[in-house]
C-alpha positions in Angstrom: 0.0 0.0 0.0 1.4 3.3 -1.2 1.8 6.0 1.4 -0.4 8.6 1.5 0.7 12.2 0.3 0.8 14.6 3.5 0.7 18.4 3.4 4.5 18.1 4.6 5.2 16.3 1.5 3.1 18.9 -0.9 5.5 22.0 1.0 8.8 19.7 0.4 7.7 19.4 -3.3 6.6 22.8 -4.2 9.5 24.2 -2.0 12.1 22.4 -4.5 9.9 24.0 -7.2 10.3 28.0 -6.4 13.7 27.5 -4.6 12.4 28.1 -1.3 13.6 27.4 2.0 11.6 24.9 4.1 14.6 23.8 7.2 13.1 23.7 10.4 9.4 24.6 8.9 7.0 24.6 11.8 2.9 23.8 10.9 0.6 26.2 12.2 -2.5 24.8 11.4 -3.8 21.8 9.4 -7.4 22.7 8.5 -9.4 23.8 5.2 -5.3 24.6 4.7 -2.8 23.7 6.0 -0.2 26.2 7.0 3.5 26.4 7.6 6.1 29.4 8.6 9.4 28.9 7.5 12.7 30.5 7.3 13.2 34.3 6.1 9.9 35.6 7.2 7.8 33.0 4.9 4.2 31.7 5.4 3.4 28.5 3.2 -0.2 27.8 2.7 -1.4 25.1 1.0 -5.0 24.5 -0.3 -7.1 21.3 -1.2 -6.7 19.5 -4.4 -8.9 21.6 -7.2 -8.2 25.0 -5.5 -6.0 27.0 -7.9 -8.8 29.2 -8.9 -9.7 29.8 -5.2 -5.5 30.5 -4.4 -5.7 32.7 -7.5 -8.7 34.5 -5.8 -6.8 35.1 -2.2 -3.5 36.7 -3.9 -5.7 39.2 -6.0 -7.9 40.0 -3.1 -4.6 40.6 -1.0 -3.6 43.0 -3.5 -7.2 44.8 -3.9 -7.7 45.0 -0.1 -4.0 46.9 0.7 -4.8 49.0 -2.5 -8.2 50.0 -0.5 -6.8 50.9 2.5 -7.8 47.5 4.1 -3.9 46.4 5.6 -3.7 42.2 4.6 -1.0 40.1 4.8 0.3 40.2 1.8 2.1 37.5 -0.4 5.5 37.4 -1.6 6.1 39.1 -4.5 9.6 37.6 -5.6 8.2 33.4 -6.1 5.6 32.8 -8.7 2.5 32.3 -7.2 0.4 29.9 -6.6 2.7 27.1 -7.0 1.3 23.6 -8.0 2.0 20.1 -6.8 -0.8 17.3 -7.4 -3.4 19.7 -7.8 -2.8 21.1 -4.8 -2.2 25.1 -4.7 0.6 26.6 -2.4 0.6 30.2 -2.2 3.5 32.0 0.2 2.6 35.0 2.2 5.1 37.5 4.1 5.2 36.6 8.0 3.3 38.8 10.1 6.1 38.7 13.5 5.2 39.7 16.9 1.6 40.1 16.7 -1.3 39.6 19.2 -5.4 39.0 18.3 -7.5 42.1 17.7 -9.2 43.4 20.5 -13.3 43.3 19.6 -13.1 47.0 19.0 -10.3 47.0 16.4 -12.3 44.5 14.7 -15.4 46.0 14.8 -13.6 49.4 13.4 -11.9 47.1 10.8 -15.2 45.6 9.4 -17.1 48.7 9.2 -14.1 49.7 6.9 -14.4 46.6 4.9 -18.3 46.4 4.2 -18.3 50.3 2.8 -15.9 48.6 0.0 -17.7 48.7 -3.7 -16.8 45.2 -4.8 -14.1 44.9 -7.1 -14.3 45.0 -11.0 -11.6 43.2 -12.1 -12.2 39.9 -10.6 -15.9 38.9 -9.1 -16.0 37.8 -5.8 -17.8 34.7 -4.8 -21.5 35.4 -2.7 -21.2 33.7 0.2 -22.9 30.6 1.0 -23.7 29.6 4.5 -24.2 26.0 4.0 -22.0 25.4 0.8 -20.3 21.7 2.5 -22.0 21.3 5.6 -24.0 18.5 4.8 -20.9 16.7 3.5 -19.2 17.5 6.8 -22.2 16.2 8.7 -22.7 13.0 7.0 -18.2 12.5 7.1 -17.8 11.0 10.1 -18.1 7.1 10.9 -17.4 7.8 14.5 -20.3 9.6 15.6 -23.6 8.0 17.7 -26.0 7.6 14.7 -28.6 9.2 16.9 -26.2 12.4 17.2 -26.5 11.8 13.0 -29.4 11.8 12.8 -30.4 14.6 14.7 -27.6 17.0 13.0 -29.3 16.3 9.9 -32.5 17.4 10.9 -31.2 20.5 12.7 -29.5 20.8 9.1 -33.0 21.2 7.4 -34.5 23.1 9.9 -32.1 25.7 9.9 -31.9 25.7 5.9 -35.8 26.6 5.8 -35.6 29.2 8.8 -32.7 30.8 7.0 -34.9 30.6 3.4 -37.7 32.6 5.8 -35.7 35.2 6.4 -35.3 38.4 5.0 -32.4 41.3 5.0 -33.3 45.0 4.8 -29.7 45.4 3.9 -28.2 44.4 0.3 -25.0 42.5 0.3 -21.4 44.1 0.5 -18.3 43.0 0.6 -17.8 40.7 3.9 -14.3 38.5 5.2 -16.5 35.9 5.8 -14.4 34.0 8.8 -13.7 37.5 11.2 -13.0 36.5 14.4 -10.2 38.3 16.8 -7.4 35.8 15.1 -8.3 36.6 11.4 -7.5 40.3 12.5 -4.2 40.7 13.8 -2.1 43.7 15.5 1.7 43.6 14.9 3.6 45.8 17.7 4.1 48.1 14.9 1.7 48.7 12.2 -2.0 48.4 11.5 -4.5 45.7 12.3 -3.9 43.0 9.7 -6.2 41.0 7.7 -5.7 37.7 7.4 -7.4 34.5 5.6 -8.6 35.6 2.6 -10.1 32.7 1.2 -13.6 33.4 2.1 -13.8 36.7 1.3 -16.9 37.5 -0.7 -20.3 39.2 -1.4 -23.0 38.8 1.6 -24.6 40.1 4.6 -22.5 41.6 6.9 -23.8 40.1 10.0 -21.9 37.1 8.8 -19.0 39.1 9.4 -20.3 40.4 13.0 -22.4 36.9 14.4 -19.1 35.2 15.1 -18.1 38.0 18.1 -21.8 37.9 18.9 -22.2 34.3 19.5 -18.4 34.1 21.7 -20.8 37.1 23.8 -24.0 36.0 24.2 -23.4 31.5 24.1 -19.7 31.5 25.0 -19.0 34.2 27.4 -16.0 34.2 25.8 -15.7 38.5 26.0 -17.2 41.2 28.8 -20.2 43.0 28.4 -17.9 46.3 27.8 -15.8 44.3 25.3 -19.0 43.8 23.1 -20.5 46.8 23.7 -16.9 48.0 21.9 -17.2 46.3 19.3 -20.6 47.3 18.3 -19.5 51.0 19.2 -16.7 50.4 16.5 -18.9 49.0 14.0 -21.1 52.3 14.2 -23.6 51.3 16.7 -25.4 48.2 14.8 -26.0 45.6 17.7 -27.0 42.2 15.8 -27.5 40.2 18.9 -31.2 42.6 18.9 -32.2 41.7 15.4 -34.9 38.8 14.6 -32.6 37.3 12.5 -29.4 37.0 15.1 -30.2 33.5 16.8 -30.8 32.0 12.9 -27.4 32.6 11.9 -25.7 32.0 14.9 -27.8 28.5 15.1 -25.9 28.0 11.6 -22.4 29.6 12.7 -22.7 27.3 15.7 -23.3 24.2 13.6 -20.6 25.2 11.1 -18.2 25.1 13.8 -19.8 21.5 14.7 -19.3 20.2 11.4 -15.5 21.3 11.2 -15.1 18.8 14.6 -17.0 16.3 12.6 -15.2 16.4 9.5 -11.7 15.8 11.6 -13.5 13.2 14.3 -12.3 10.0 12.3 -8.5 11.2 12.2 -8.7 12.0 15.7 -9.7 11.1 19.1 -9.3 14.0 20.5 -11.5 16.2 17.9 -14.1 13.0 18.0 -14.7 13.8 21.8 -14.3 17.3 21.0 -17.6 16.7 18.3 -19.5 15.1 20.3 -19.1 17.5 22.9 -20.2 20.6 20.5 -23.0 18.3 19.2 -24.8 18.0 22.9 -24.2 21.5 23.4 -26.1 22.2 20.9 -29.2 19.7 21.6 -29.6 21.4 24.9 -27.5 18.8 27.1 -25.0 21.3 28.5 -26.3 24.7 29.8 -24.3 27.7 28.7 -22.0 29.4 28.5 -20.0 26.7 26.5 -17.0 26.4 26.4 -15.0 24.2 23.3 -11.8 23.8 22.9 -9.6 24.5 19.4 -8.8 22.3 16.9 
């Protein structure tokens, strides 16, 4: 039996490739990418097999975003980019060093910069689609209880026709689409960064602002003054008050289920970690929550 081709192997390859220097690489992160920093001030990020044109789509936005006052990391401009190794894009970004999180404020200031942006015209963003892949992550896993199964999938259709019921006063703008306090990042010196680019697209911007909401109101994850920044920042909207709010945070909360799911059979530790997120969200553990990174 052949052995299989790890993300370690795809950075070696594509490495030798651009004439890059990968001793002593360190991963970050092994998710929807997976992520290395290496030597001289170098991030590696490689994508999932059939994601050139999404790659292709990061390093453009990169470059729209800085041009519109929106600071992002930023890829580096001497090695062609993205580089290809079993269909498998690796794109190299410029280390951010010394940085912390964003506090909620600087995010919220951040993202009311970002959703006055006119979308680009020479390359169309993507509009963003809440469930694009959840069912597939859902149904992945062999180890989880089938009742747990079953029940995801019906939480899956409910929430699909609740979100179908609603409706936004607001047309869509330009949105990051993952914006948490880690996809915003503060160097000691310089301007909150954007990072993560790959969902960047065309929605509603409370996808942009239910994440912070939902670490507020289900995780306790921030104060009361911390949020109350962050909607200052943003210019005073407060989506935790809107009928909407508990829809899509139902759906960012089951998104964040489906991510343990999706890594459950690889790992005991994100399996228990699953089915932990999965009773939290039938009801069988009172909040606040509290779950643990994978």
């Amino acid at each position: 039996m052949s052995r299989q081709v790890t993300s370690a192997d795809v950075l070696g390859r594509a490495a030798a490739l651009v004439d890059v220097d990968i001793h002593d690489a360190v991963k970050i992160r092994e998710g929807s990418h997976a992520i290395f920093e290496l030597p001289n001030g170098i991030v590696a990020r490689i994508g999932k097999p059939g994601s050139f044109g999404a790659a292709e789509r990061e390093l453009l936005i990169s470059q729209w975003l800085n041009r519109n006052g929106i600071t992002t990391v930023c890829a580096v401009e001497s090695i062609p980019q993205p580089t290809v190794v079993d269909g498998r894009p690796v794109t190299w970004w410029t280390l951010i060093p010394d940085h912390r999180p964003s506090t909620p404020r600087e995010l919220g200031g951040v993202l009311r910069e970002l959703h006055t942006l006119i979308p680009p015209t020479e390359f169309q963003l993507p509009s963003y689609a809440p469930f694009d892949g959840l069912r597939e992550r859902l149904e992945s896993a062999a180890k989880i209880d089938e009742d747990d199964r079953a029940w995801l999938s019906a939480q899956y259709l409910r929430l699909r026709q609740r979100y179908d019921e609603l409706g936004n006063p607001l047309p869509p703008c330009v949105i990051h689409g993952d914006a948490w306090q880690g996809n915003l990042v503060v160097p000691r010196a310089g301007d909150p960064t954007v990072l993560d680019l790959d969902s960047v697209s065309v929605g509603w911007r409370e996808w942009d602002l239910v994440q912070l909401a939902a670490d507020y109101t289900d995780f306790q994850r921030i104060t009361d003054d911390e949020y109350q920044s962050f909607v200052d920042a943003y210019g005073g909207y407060d989506i935790t008050r809107w009928a909407g709010y508990r829809v899509l945070a139902d759906i960012q909360e089951l998104r964040w289920v489906a991510f343990a799911v999706s890594r459950s059979d690889a790992s005991s530790t994100a399996a228990a970690e699953a089915s932990h997120r999965i009773a939290c969200l039938r009801g069988l553990v009172p909040k606040p929550w509290t779950w643990q990174a994978l």
